[in-house]
C-alpha positions in Angstrom: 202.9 100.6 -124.5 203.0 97.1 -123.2 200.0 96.1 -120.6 199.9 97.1 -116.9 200.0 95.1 -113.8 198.8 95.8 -110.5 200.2 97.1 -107.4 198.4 95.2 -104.7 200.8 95.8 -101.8 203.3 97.9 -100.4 205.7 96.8 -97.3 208.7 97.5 -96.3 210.9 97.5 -93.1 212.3 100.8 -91.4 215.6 101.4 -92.4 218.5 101.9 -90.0 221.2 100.0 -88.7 219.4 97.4 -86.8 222.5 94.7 -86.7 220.4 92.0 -87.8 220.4 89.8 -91.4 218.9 91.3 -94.4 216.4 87.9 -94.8 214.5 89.4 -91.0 214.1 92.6 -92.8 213.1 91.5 -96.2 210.5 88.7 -94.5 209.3 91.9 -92.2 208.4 93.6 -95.7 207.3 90.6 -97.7 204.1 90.0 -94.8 203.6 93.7 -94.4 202.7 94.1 -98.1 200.7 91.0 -98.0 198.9 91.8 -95.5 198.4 95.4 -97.2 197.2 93.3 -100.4 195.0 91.0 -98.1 196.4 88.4 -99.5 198.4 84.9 -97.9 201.6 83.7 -98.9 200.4 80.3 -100.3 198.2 82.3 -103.0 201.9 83.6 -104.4 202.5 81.7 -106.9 206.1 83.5 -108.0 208.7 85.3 -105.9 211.5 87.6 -107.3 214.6 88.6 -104.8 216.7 91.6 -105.4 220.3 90.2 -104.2 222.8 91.8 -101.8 226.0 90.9 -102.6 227.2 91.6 -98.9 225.3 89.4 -96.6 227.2 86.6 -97.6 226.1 83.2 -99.8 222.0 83.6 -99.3 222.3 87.2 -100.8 223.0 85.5 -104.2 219.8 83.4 -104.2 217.6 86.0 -102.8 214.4 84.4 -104.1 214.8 81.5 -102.4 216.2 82.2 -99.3 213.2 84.7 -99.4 210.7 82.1 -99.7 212.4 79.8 -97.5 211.7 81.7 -94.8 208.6 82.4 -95.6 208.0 78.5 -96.4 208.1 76.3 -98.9 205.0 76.1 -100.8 205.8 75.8 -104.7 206.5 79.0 -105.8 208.1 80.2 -108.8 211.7 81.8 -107.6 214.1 84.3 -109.5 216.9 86.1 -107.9 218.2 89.6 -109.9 221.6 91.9 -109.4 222.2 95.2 -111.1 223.3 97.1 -107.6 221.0 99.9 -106.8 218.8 99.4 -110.0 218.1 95.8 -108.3 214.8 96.6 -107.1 213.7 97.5 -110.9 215.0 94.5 -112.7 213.1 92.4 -109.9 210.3 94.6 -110.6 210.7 94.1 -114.6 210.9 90.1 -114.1 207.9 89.9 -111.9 205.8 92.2 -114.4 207.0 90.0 -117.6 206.2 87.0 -115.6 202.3 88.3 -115.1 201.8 89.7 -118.4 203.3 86.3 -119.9 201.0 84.6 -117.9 203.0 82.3 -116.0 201.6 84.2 -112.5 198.7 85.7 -111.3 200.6 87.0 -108.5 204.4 87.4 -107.8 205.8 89.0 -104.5 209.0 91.3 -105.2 211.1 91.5 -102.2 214.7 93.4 -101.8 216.9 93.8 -98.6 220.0 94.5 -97.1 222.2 95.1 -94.3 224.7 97.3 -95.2 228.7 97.9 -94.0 229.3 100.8 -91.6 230.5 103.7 -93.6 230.9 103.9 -97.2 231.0 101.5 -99.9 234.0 99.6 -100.6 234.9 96.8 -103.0 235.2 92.9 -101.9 238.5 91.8 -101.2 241.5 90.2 -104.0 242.4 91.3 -107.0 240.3 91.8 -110.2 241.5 93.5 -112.5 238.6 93.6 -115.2 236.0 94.5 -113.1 236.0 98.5 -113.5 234.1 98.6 -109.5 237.3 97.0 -108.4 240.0 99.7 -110.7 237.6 102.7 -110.0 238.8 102.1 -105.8 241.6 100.8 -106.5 243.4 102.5 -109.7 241.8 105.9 -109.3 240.9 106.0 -105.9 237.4 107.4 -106.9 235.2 106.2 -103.8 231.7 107.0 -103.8 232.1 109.9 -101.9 235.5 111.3 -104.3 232.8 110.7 -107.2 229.7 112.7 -105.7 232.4 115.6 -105.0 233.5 115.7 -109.0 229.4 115.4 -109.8 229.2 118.5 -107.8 232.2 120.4 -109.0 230.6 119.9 -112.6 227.6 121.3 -112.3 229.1 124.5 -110.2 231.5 125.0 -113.4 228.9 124.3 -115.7 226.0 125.3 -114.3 226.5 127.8 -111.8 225.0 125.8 -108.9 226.3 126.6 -105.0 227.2 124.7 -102.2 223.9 126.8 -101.0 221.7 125.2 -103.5 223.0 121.9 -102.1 222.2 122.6 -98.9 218.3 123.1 -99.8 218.0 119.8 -101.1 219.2 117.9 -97.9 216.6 120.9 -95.8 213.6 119.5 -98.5 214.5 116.1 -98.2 214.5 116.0 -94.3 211.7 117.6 -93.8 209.9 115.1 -95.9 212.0 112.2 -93.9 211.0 114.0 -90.7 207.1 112.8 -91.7 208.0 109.3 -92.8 207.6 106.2 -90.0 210.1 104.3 -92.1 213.0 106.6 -92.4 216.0 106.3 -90.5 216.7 110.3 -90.3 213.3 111.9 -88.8 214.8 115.2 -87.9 214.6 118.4 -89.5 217.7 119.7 -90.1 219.0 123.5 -91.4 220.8 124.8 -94.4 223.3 126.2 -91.2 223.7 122.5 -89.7 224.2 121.4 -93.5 227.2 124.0 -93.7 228.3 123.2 -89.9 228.8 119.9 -91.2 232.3 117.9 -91.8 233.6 118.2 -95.7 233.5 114.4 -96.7 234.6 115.6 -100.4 234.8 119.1 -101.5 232.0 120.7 -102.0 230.1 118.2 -100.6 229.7 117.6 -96.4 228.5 115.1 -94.6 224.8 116.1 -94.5 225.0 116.3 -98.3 226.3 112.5 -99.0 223.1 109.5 -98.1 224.7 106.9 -95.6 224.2 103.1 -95.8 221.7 101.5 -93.9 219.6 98.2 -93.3 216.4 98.3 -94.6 213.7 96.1 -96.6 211.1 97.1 -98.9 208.1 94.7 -100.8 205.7 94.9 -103.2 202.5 92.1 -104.1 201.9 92.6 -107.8 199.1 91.1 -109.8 197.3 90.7 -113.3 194.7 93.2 -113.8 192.2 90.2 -114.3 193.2 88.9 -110.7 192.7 92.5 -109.3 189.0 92.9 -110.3 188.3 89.4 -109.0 189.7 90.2 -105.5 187.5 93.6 -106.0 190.4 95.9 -106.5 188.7 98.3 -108.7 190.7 101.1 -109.3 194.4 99.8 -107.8 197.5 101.4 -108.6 199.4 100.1 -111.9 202.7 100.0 -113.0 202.9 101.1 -116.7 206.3 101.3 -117.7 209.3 99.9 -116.5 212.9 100.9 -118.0 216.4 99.2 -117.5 217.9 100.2 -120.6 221.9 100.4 -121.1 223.9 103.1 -122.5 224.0 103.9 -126.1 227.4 104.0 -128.3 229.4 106.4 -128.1 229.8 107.5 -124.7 231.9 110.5 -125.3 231.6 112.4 -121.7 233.0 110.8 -118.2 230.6 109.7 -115.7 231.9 108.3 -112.9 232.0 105.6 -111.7 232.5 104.5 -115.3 236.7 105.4 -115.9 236.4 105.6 -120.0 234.5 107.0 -122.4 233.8 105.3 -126.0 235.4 107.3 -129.1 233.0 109.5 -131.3 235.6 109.6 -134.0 233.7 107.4 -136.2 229.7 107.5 -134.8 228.2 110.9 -134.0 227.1 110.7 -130.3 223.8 110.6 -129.5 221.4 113.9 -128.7 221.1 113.2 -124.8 223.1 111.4 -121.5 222.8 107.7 -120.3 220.6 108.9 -117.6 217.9 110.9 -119.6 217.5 107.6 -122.4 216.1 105.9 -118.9 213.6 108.4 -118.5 213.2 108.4 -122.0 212.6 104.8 -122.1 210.2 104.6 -119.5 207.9 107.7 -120.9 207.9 106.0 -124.6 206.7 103.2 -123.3 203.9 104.4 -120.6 202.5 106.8 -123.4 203.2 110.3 -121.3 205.3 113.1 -120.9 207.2 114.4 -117.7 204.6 117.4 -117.9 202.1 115.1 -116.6 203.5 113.8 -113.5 202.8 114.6 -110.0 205.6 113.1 -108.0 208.8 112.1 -108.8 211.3 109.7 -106.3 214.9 110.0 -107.6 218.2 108.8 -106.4 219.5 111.3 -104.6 223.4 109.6 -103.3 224.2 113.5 -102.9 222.2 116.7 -102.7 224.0 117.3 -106.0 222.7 114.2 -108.1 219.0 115.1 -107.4 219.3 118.6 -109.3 220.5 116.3 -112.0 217.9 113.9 -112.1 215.8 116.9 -112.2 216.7 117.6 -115.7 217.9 114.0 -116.9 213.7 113.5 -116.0 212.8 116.3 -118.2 211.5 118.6 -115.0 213.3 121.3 -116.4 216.1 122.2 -119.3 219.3 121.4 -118.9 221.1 123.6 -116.0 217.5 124.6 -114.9 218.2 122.0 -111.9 218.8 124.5 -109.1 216.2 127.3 -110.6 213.5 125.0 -110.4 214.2 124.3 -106.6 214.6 128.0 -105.6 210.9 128.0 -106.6 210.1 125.0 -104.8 208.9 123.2 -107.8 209.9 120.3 -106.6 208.9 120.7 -102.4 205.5 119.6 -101.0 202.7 122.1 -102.9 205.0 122.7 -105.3 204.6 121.3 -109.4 206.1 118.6 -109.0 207.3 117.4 -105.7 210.5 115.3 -105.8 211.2 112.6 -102.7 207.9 113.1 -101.0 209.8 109.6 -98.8 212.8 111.8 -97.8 214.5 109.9 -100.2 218.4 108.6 -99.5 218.7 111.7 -97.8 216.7 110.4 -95.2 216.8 106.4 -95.6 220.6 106.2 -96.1 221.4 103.2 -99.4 220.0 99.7 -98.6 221.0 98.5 -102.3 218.5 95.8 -103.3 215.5 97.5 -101.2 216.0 101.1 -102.9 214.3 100.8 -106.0 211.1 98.7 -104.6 211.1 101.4 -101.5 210.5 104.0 -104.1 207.8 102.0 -105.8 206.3 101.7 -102.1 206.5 105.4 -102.1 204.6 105.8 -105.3 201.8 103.5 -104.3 201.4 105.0 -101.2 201.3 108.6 -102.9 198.8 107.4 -105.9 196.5 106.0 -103.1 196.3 109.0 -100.9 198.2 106.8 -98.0 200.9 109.0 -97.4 199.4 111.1 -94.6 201.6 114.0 -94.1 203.0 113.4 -97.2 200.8 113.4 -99.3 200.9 115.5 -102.2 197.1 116.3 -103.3 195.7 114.7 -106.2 198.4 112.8 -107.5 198.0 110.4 -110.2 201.5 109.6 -111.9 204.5 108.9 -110.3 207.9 108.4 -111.7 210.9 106.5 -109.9 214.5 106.8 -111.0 217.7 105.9 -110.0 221.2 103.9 -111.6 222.8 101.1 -111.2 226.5 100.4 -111.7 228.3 100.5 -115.1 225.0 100.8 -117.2 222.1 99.4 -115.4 218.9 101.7 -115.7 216.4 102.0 -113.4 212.7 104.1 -114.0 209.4 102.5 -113.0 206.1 104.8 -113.5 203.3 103.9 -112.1 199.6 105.5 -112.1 196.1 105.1 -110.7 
């Protein structure tokens, strides 16, 4: 176990397409979870930025052109990329940076304003990077890659387009509760089905959108936190952003290859489960002892995934353990009490902190009608591109 920092504020900026610059919405998230923390931007003394790629040359210095517009006062500044496990690495800097002392306080700050539609790569030719060949040599889009994901665990698993459909009805509902979602409405396992195929099996209603959006966090050394009186304040114990392990021997898009086991044995579980792993080893617990989980759910078909990769449930188990609403509101272990992508849509560098937000929010007893009752462990998970890892836990 390594030592915990503190979780002093939580902002972030509703998500939706709002046609503005990602720096308004990450600013509007930066002062909300200062304010939360009760705290000013001068006593900052370290800023991380999750980048965006997309909103042109200030998305590669995120930490600055954060703290520009907040105003120059002195502060520390790093800037992170791993895609959507951007929010985790900025997370991981600004913890290394408090427990090495260099801090008392660091502000982690992520936005974006995303494309209309789905993902696609930057223009020109590069032929080593394997985002670039996955579009262009395979044609495997997001959406073409979700729709594989899904086929898989039907042939493997059993899982239905039905079971699907449940997720998106959990997820909205939840969303439906949440003043910072972009989708507040309720929606049917009927208008789930009623909805345009985007890649067989999956439909529209299955498949997260992009969005705009900005999330924050205020973290602090526990030492600082009693002085400002925080007692008791919610503390990240763990953070993972491990890479695969040699051999890879099963294709998981978007990766295009797999490594050969011809000469090492592979190893006993996936990518996705050694971030969990990872994460668990080093806060000192087990999945049985959480109480809400926040996963990355692109489609309705990668949350029953997560589900086992977390340890929820045994392999295949995904879709049993949400017919018995283990994983709604009540239920053993409620999963995207936000709404998650479902209902926010991908703002890439915001994602990761957003769930964080979530977290805090849920370990506090702020999250109103979504609050799940006497939670005290929290587990966030999601993946960046071509072996980036992404868990936080945090616990109060």
């Amino acid at each position: 176990m390594t030592g915990e920092v503190a979780v002093l504020g939580a902002g972030m900026h509703p998500w939706g397409k709002w046609g503005r610059g990602f720096v308004e919405y990450g600013v509007a998230a930066a002062r909300a979870a200062l304010a939360d923390a009760g705290l000013e931007w001068r006593d900052v003394g370290s800023i991380v930025g999750a980048d965006t790629v997309r909103g042109g040359y200030p998305g590669y210095v995120a930490g600055a052109t954060f703290a520009k517009a907040l105003g120059w006062q002195g502060a520390r500044v790093a800037s992170v990329y791993a895609a959507c496990a951007s929010g985790a690495q900025a997370v991981a800097a600004a913890r290394a940076q408090v427990l090495a002392g260099l801090a008392d306080v660091v502000l982690v700050v992520g936005a974006d304003a995303a494309p209309k539609g789905f993902f696609r790569p930057a223009g020109g030719d590069r032929p080593d990077d394997p985002d670039w060949l996955r579009f262009r040599v395979l044609g495997a889009t997001n959406p073409t890659y979700f729709g594989l994901y899904a086929r898989r665990r039907m042939a493997v698993h059993g899982d239905t387009v039905e079971d699907f459909a449940q997720v998106k009805v959990k997820n909205a509902a939840l969303g439906a509760l949440n003043p910072y979602a972009r989708y507040r409405k309720r929606v049917s396992a009927e208008e789930v089905a009623a909805s345009a195929v985007v890649a067989d099996p999956l439909r529209l209603l299955d498949i997260c959108a992009t969005s705009d959006g900005g999330a924050a966090l205020v973290l602090s050394s526990m030492e600082f936190a009693r002085r400002r009186g925080v007692v008791e304040p919610v503390r990240i114990r763990a953070v993972s952003t491990v890479t695969p392990t040699y051999p890879n021997t099963v294709l998981d898009l978007p990766d295009i290859a797999t490594d050969s086991a011809a000469a090492v044995e592979p190893t006993a579980g996936t990518f996705r489960a050694s971030i969990a792993r990872a994460a668990y080893e080093e806060a000192g617990i087990g999945p049985e002892e959480l109480s809400v989980a926040e996963v990355y759910d692109l489609s309705t078909a990668l949350e029953l995934q997560w589900y086992e990769d977390l340890g929820l449930c045994g392999e295949g188990e995904g879709a049993k353990l949400l017919r018995e609403g283990a994983t709604a509101p009540g239920g053993r272990i409620p999963v995207n009490t936000s709404g998650g992508l479902a209902s926010f849509g991908e703002a890439v560098p915001a994602q990761a902190i957003a769930q964080v937000c979530e977290l805090t929010w849920q370990l506090r007893g702020d999250a109103g009608a979504r609050q799940v009752e006497h939670a005290r462990v929290g587990i966030t998970a999601n993946q960046g591109l071509f072996g980036h890892g992404s868990a936080v836990i945090a616990v109060r």
